[in-house]
Structure formats: structure tokens, C-alpha cells
C-alpha positions as CSV (number, residue, x, y, z in Angstrom):
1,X,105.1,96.3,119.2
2,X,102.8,93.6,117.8
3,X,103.5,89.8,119.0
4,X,104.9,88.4,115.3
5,X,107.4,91.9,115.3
6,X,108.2,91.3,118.5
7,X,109.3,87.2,118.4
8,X,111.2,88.0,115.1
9,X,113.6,90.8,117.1
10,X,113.8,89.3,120.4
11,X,113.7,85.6,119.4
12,X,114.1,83.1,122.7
13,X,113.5,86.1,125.0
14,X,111.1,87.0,126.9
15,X,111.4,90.7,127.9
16,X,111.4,93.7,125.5
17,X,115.1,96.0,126.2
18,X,114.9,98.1,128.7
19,X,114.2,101.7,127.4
20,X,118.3,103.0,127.9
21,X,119.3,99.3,126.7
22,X,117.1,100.1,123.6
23,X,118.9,103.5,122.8
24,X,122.4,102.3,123.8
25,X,122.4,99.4,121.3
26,X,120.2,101.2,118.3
27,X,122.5,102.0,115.6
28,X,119.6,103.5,113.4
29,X,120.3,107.0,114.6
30,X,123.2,106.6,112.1
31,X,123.3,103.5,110.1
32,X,120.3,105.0,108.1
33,X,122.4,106.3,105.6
34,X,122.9,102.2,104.1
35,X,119.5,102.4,103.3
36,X,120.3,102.4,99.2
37,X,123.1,99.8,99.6
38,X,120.7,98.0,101.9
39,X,118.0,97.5,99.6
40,X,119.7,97.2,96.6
41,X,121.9,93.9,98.6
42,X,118.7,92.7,99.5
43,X,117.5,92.7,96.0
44,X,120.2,90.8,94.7
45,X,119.8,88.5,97.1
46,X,116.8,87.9,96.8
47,X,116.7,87.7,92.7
48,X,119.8,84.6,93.6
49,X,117.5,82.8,95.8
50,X,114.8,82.7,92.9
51,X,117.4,82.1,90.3
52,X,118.0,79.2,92.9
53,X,114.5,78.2,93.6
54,X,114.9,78.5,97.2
55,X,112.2,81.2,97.1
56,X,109.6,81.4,94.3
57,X,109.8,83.9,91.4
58,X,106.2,85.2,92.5
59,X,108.1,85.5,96.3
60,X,110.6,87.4,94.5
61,X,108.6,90.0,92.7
62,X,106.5,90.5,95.7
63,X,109.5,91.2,97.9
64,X,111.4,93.0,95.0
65,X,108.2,95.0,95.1
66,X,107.8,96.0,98.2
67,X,111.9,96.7,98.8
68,X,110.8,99.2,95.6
69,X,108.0,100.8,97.6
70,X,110.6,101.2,101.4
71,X,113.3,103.0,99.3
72,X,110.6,105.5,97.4
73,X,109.3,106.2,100.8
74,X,112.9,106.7,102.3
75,X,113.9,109.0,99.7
76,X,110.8,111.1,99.6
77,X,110.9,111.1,103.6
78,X,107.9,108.8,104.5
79,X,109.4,106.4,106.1
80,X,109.3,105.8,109.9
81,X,112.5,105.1,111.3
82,X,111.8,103.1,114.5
83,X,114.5,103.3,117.4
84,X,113.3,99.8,118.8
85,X,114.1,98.4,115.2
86,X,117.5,99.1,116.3
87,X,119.0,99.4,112.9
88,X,118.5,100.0,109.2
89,X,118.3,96.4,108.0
90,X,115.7,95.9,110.6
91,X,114.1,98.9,110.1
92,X,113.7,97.7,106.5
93,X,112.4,94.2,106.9
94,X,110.0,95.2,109.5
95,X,108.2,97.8,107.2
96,X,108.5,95.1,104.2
97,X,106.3,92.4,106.7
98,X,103.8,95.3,106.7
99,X,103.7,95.6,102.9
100,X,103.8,91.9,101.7
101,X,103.1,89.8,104.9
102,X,104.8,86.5,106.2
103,X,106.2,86.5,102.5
104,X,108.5,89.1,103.6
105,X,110.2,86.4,106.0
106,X,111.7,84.7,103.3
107,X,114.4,87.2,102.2
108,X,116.3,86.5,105.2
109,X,116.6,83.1,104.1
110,X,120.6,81.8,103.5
111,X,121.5,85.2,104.9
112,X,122.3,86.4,108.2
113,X,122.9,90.3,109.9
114,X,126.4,89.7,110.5
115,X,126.9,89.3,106.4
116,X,124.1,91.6,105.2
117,X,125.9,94.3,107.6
118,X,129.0,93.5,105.8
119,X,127.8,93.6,102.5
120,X,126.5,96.9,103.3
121,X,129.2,98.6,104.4
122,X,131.9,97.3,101.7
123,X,128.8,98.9,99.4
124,X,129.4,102.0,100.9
125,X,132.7,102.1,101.4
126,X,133.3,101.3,97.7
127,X,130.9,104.3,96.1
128,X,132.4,106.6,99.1
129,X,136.5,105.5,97.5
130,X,135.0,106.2,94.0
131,X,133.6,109.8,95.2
132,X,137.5,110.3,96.9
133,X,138.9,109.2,93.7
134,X,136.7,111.9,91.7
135,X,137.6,114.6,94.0
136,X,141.1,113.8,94.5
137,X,141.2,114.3,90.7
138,X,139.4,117.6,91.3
139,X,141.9,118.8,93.4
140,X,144.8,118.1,90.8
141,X,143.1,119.7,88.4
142,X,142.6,123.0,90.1
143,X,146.6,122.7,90.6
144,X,147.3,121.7,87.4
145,X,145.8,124.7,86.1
146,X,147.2,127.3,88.8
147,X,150.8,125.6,88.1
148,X,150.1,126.5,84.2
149,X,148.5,130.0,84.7
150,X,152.1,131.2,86.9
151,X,154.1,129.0,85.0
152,X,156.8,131.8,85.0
153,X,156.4,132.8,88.4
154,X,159.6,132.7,90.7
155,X,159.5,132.2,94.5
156,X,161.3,131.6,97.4
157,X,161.6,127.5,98.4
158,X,162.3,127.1,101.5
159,X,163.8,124.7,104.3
160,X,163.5,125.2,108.0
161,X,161.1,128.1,106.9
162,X,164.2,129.6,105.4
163,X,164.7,131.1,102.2
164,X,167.0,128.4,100.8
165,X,166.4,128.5,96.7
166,X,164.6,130.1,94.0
167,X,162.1,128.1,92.4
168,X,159.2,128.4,90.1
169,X,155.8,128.5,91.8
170,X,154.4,126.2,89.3
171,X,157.2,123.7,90.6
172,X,155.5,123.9,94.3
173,X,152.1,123.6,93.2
174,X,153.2,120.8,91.3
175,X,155.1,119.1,94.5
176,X,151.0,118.7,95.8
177,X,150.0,117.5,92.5
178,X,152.5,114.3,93.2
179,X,151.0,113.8,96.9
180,X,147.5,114.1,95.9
181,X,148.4,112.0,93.1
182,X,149.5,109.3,95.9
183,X,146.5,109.7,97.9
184,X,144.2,108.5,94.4
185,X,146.7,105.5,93.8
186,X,146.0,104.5,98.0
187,X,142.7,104.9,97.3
188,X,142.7,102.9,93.8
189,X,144.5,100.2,95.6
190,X,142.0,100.1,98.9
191,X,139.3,99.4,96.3
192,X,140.6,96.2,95.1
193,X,139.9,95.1,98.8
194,X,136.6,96.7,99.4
195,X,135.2,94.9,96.2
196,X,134.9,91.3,97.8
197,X,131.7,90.2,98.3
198,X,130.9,89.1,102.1
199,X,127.3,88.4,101.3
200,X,126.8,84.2,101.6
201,X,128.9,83.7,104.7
202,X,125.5,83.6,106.9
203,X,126.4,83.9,110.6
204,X,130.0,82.8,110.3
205,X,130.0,79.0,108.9
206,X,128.8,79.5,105.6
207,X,125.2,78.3,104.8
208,X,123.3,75.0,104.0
209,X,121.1,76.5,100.9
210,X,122.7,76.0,97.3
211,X,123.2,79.3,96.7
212,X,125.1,80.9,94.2
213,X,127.7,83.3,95.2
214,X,129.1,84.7,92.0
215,X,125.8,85.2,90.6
216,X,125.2,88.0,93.3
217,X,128.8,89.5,92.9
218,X,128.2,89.9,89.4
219,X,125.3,91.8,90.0
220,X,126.4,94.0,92.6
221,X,129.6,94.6,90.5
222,X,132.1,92.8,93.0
223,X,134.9,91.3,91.3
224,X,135.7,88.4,93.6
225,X,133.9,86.4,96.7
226,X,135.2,86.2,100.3
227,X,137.5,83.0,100.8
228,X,136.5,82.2,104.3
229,X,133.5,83.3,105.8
230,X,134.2,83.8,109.6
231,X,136.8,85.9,107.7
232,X,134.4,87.8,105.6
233,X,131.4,88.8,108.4
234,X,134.4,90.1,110.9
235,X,136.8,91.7,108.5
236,X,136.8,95.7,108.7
237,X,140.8,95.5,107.4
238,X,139.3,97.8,104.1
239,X,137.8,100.6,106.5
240,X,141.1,100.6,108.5
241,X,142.6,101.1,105.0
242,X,139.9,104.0,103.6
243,X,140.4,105.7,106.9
244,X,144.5,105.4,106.8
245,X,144.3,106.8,103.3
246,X,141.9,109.9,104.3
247,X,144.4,110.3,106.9
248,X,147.4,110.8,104.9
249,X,145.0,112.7,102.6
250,X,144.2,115.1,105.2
251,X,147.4,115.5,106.3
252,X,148.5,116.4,102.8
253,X,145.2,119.2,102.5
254,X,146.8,120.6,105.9
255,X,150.7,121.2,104.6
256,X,148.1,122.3,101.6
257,X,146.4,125.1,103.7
258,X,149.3,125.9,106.2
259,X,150.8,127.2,103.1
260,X,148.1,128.8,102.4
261,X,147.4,130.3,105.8
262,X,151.3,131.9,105.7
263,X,151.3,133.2,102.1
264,X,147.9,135.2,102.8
265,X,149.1,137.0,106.1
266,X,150.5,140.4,105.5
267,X,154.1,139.8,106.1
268,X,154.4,137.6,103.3
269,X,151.3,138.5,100.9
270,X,152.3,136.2,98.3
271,X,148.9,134.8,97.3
272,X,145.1,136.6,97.9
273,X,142.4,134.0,99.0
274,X,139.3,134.8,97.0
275,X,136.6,136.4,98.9
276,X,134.1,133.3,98.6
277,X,136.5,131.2,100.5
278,X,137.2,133.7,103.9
279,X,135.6,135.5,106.9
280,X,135.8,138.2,108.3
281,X,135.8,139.3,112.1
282,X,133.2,140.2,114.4
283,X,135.5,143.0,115.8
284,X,138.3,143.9,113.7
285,X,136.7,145.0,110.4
286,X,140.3,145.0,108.3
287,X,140.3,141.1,108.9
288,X,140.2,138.7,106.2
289,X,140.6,135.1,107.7
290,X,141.5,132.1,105.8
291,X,139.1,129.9,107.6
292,X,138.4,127.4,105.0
293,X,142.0,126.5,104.7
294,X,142.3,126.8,108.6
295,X,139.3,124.4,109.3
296,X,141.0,121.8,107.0
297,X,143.8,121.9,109.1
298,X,142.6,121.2,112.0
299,X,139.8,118.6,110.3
300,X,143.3,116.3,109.8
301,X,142.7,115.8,113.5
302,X,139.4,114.6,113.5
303,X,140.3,111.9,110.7
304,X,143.1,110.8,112.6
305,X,141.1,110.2,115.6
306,X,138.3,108.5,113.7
307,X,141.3,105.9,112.4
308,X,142.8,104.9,115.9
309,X,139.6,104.5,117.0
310,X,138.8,101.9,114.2
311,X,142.2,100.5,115.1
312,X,141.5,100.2,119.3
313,X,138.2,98.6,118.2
314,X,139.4,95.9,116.4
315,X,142.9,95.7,118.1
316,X,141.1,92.4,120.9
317,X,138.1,90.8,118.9
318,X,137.9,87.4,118.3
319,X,136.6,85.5,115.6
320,X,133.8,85.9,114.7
321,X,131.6,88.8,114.9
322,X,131.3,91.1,117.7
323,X,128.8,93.6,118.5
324,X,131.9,96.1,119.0
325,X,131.9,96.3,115.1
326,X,128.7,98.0,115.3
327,X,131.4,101.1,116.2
328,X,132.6,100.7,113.0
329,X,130.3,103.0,111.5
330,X,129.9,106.7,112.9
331,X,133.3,107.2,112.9
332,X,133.8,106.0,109.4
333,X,130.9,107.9,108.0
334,X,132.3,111.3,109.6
335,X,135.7,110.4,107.9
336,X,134.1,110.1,104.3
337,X,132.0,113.6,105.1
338,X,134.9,115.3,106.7
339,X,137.4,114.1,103.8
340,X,135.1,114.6,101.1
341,X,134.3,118.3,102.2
342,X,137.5,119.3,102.8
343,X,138.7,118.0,99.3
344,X,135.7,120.0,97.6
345,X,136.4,123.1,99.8
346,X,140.0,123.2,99.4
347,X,140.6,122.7,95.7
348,X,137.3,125.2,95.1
349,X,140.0,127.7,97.5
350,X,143.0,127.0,95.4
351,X,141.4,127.2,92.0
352,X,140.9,130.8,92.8
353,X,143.5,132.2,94.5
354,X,145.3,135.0,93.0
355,X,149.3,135.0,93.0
356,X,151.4,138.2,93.3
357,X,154.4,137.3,91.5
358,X,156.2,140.6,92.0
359,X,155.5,140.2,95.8
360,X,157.4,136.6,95.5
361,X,159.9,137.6,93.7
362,X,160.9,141.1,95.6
363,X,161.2,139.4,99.3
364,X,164.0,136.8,97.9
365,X,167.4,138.4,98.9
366,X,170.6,137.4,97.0
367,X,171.6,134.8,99.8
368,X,169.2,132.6,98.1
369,X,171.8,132.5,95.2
370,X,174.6,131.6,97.7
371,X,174.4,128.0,96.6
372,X,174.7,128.8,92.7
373,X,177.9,131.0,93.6
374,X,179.3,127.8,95.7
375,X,178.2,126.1,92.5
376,X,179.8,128.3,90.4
377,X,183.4,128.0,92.4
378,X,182.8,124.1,92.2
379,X,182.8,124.9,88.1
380,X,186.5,126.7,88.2
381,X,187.9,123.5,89.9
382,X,187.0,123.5,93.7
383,X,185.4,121.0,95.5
384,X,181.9,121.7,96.9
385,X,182.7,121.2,100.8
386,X,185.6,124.0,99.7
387,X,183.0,126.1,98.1
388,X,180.6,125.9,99.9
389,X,183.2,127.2,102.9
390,X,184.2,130.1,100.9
391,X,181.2,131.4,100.3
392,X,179.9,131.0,104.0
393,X,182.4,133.1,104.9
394,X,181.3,135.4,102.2
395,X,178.0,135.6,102.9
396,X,179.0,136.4,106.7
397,X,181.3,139.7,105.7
398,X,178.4,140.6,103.8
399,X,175.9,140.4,106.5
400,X,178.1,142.0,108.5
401,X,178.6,144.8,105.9
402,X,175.2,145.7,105.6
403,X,175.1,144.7,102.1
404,X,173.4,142.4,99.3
405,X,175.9,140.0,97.5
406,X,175.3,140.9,94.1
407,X,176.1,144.8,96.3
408,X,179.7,143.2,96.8
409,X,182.8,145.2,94.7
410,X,184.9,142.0,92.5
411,X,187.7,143.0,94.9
412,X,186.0,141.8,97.9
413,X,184.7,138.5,96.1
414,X,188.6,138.1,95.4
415,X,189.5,138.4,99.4
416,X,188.2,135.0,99.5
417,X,188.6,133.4,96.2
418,X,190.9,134.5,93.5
419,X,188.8,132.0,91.2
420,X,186.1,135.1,91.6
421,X,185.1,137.4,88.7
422,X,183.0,139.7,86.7
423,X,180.8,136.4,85.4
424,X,179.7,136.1,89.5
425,X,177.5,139.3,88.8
426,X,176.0,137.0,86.5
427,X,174.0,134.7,88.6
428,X,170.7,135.8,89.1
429,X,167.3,134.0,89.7
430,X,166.4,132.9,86.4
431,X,170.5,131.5,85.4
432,X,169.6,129.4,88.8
433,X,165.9,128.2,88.1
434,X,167.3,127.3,84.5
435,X,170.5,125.7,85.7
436,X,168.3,123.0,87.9
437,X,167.7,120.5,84.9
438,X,168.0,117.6,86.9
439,X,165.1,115.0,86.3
440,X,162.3,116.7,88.6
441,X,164.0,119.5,89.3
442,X,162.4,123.5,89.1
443,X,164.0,124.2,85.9
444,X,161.4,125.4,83.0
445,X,162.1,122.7,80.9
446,X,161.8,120.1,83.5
447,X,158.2,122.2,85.4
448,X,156.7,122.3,81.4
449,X,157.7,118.2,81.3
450,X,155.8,118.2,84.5
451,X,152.8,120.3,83.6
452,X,152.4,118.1,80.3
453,X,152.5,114.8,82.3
454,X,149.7,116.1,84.9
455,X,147.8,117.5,82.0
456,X,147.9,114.3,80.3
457,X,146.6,112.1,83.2
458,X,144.1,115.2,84.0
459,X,142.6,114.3,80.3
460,X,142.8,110.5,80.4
461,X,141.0,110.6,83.8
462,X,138.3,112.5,82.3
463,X,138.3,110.2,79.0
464,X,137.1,106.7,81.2
């Protein structure tokens, strides 16, 4: 390391790190991935300090020059990343004194690490919510239009893992349109918070240059500037958020593929997961494992790891900055890959599943219509709690007996209810799917309501 690269990373001291220090503190390993954000911050900032004439406009087109020059050799792999750099922003500016000289020192003027570091990671964080936003909407799509090409498909709905009613598959897919629908609405809302530009806080007092703050939030598209800036340089509250939101989004993707896992096995065989999206085994060559679905289950895990991390890290730090932020990142990172990923591989895996309808429909016994003949006691004049007792007992004596209800003679319907006749043989699965016309309920009329209002938002998404 020359003397003038050396003075401007160790400042006062006198001693390079120690070799294990070096690697311990280096965040480059990781942090390269800011590069774009990086740059582009610095070029704002340094087009404001012109604008300002705190540098000169021949200062800024020669460091707007050479910051043009780093990221064509980054992106074409040139660049050397050096480990004693320690980071990305360093990294930069280093190579930038060896393309423009002592003029390069001047883009660090009215700015500090702790707030270029900021800066760069709101950056980030607010093109990685946009991406989630895009393939959230992905994802509903893909179960907008498996909902509307089974849209007369019946199958079991269950509680406990039960059989407890009939309902039409597009009604289930439709239940993970509403979460996923959530999910974009967190995210939505976590980017109002991520677009507040940090940049102009300096170390954590604010700065003594007359800078102009707005000017570079216009241009990097934040909507507002930080109020307080020991607020600003140790605030990670929007990463907390993104990483609570990818959480719940996960956790959503795994009731997603848990479903998916049981409705592929054999015993139930209600859906077939397309062979693009499975494995096989190394030993049992009948095998076809859903291991995309599988590996998003247990990915939920890993993001909720990555977020009580975040949390234990910021849970004692004091104002203002703290080199424990540094940890911010890795974890973070791996939650927007693992997220983004899963969201891609998922909705790819339920855009081409194939449904056996016949299969759903054939394993739902009559029990499942045990509530519409309690309902249909409740219409002669009983009260449900009666009903419902009548036909528990019912449905006991015909477990016992070996036999289905709609199997039952009238006469033995009358040994617990005289209110019983011939229009009981008349309940079936569709007279109970159609009878559910409650708002949001599995009834056609209310699942082709629902299917128009996803389809709607599906368009005007694609319309911005």
C-alpha cells in the first residue's frame, strides 16, 4: 500500500491491521454487490456539490468521469476488489485516486461513510422491494389463472386436516391470492420508509457545507429527506421491516408448498407437479419428489433467522453509528436472494401444475355434507345446536352401519328426526357449494366475483 493510500484509510494511526484484523473487519467479500447504488450516490453527490460550488464543475466531470470508467470495469469484471480496502465505498474511491489524482479527494467532501453506507443500502433495499413487488404480482397471476382454468373444480376443505366441506378449488387457490396480495401491500408500505434520503447527515451532526439536500433526493428519486441525522446514519428500522415482510412472505410460500407437497403424494393425488419442477431419486427410480416446493419450505427458516438476527443486532446500540451495523448486510442480501428465488420458483411450480378434478372430487365422502343436512334441519324450524346434535348422532349410526349417508333408507333419517324426508337425498356437493353465497364465501357466484376482482388488479398492475 503506497503512503497517500495508506494515510487516507488509517488516518492518526500508525500501524497497518493486522492480517486476521484486516479480514475480520473487511466487508468487501459481500458489500460488493452496492457497487451500482454506490456509484450512482456518489454521482449525485457530487453533481450537488458543483451545483453548490463547493467543488468545481471541471472537478465534477472529472470525478463523474472516472466513477463512469470504475462501474464499466466492475460490470465487465476488471476491477480489483482489494480486501485491505475493506469495503465497496473504499474500494471505489481508492481506484478513482488512481484515475483522476488528488481531485478524487474531493467527492468525499460534506459526506461521511456512516451516510454514504446508508444511502447505499436504502438504494438497494428500495430496487430489491420493487423486484418483491413484481414477483409477488407474478405469483398472483399464476393463481389467478389456475383459479380460472378449474373454476368448476370441487374439492375437499379441510380443518384439522379433516374433510370438513366441499369447496371449489378455485376458492383455495384464491385464499393465497388474498395472502400474497398482503404480502405486496407490506411491501408497498415498507417502501414509503426506505425512500428517505440519509445522504447529508455526515458523521452524525449534520454538515458545515451549504449543501442542498432536496436537490440530491430529487435525483435519486427519494421522496423526502431524513429529519434528524444521528437518526438517519443509525436507522436500519426499513431492513427490520423488508426482512419481517419476507418473513411472513415465506411463511405464506410454505402453507403454499406444504399443500403442495400433500396433494402430490400418492394417497391423495389431487394435483401432478410438472416434471420441470421435481427430482427424482438416486435409488428408488418410481420417485418423483417435489423438491422445489420442499426447499421453499424449509427456506422460511433461513428468512426467519436472517430477521432475528437483524433484530439481536440492533436490540443494545446507541446512537450513533456502530460498526455492528456493518452486520446488517449479509444477512439481508441472502433474505432478498432467498425470497426472490423462492417467489420465481414457486409461482413457475404452480403455473403448471395439473389438477385431477375427478380424483378431488371421488375421495369426499358424504360426511362432508353433514353440515348442509344440520343446515337443512335448521330450515324446517330447529335450532342449529339441535341440529347439529341430530345429525351427530346420525352420522355415528351410520359409521357404525358401514354405510354412506346419502346410503341411509328415509326411515332411518326419521329415527332421529321426523322433520327428515325425500328432499334430504337432495343435498349433494354442488346444492352445498351453491348454497355458500355469503360475501367471500365458495359459492360460484361469489369465486367468479372473486376471480374478476384478481383479474382486474392483475391488469391494472400491468397497466402502470
Amino acid at each position: 500500500m503506497n503512503e497517500k493510500k495508506e494515510a487516507r484509510l488509517r488516518g492518526r494511526f500508525n500501524k497497518e491491521l493486522e492480517g486476521a484484523v484486516q479480514r475480520y473487519v473487511a466487508s468487501v467479500p459481500y458489500d460488493w454487490r452496492l457497487y451500482r447504488v454506490d456509484i450512482e450516490g456518489s454521482l449525485a453527490h457530487a453533481r450537488m456539490l458543483a451545483r453548490q460550488k463547493i467543488i468545481s464543475q471541471q472537478d465534477f466531470r472529472e470525478i463523474s468521469r472516472g466513477l463512469r470508467t470504475i462501474l464499466k470495469e466492475i460490470e465487465s469484471g476488471k476491477f480489483v476488489f482489494k480486501l485491505e480496502l475493506e469495503d465497496i465505498h473504499m474500494n471505489i474511491e481508492g481506484r478513482l485516486f488512481e484515475l483522476i489524482g488528488e481531485t478524487a479527494g474531493k467527492l468525499h467532501t460534506a459526506r461521511s461513510r456512516n451516510d454514504q453506507v446508508a444511502l447505499d443500502i436504502r438504494l438497494y433495499a428500495r430496487e430489491a422491494t420493487c423486484k418483491t413487488i413484481d414477483a409477488l404480482h407474478r405469483m398472483n397471476s399464476r393463481l389467478v389463472k389456475v383459479a380460472s382454468d378449474n373454476i368448476n373444480a370441487i374439492m375437499p376443505g379441510y380443518t384439522h386436516l379433516q374433510q370438513a366441506q366441499p369447496v371449489l378449488f378455485a376458492h383455495h387457490m384464491l385464499a393465497y391470492f388474498e395472502m400474497f396480495s398482503r404480502d405486496e401491500e407490506r411491501f408497498r408500505d415498507c417502501l414509503q420508509r426506505i425512500n428517505v434520503l440519509p445522504l447529508g447527515s455526515g458523521a452524525l451532526a449534520g454538515l458545515p457545507y451549504p449543501i442542498d439536500r432536496e436537490f440530491v433526493a430529487k435525483k435519486l428519486g427519494f421522496h423526502e429527506v431524513s429529519k434528524n441525522s444521528m437518526d438517519a446514519v443509525s436507522d436500519r428500522d426499513f431492513i427490520i421491516e423488508f426482512e419481517a415482510g419476507a418473513a411472513m412472505a415465506m411463511m405464506h410460500l410454505s402453507r403454499l408448498s406444504e399443500e403442495m407437497v400433500i396433494w402430490s403424494t400418492e394417497e391423495f393425488r389431487f394435483i401432478e407437479i410438472d416434471d420441470a419442477y421435481a427430482t427424482s431419486s438416486s435409488i428408488m427410480p418410481q420417485k418423483k419428489n417435489p423438491d422445489v416446493a420442499e426447499l421453499a419450505r424449509g427456506k422460511a427458516g433461513r428468512v426467519y433467522g436472517h430477521l432475528v438476527g437483524i433484530l439481536t443486532v440492533m436490540k443494545g446500540l446507541p446512537l450513533a453509528y456502530n460498526r455492528d451495523l456493518q452486520e446488517d448486510k449479509e444477512g439481508f442480501f441472502d433474505c432478498v436472494d432467498t425470497l426472490l428465488g423462492s417467489l420465481e420458483v414457486m409461482s413457475g411450480m404452480v403455473g403448471s401444475i395439473k389438477l385431477n378434478s375427478d380424483r378431488t372430487r371421488s375421495v369426499m365422502r358424504s360426511y362432508i355434507l353433514a353440515t348442509d343436512i344440520a343446515d337443512y334441519l335448521v330450515g324446517k324450524g330447529l335450532s342449529f345446536r339441535e341440529a347439529h346434535g341430530i345429525v351427530s348422532r346420525l352420522v355415528t349410526y351410520a359409521t357404525e352401519a358401514g354405510k354412506e349417508l346419502h346410503e341411509l333408507a328415509l326411515g332411518e333419517f326419521k329415527k332421529f328426526s321426523g322433520l327428515f324426508d325425500r328432499t334430504v337425498y337432495d343435498i349433494d356437493l354442488e346444492k352445498s357449494i351453491a348454497a355458500r353465497t355469503s360475501y367471500g364465501g365458495t359459492a360460484m357466484s361469489q369465486v367468479s366475483q372473486s376471480l374478476e376482482r384478481a383479474k382486474e388488479i392483475i391488469r391494472s398492475y400491468a397497466a402502470k
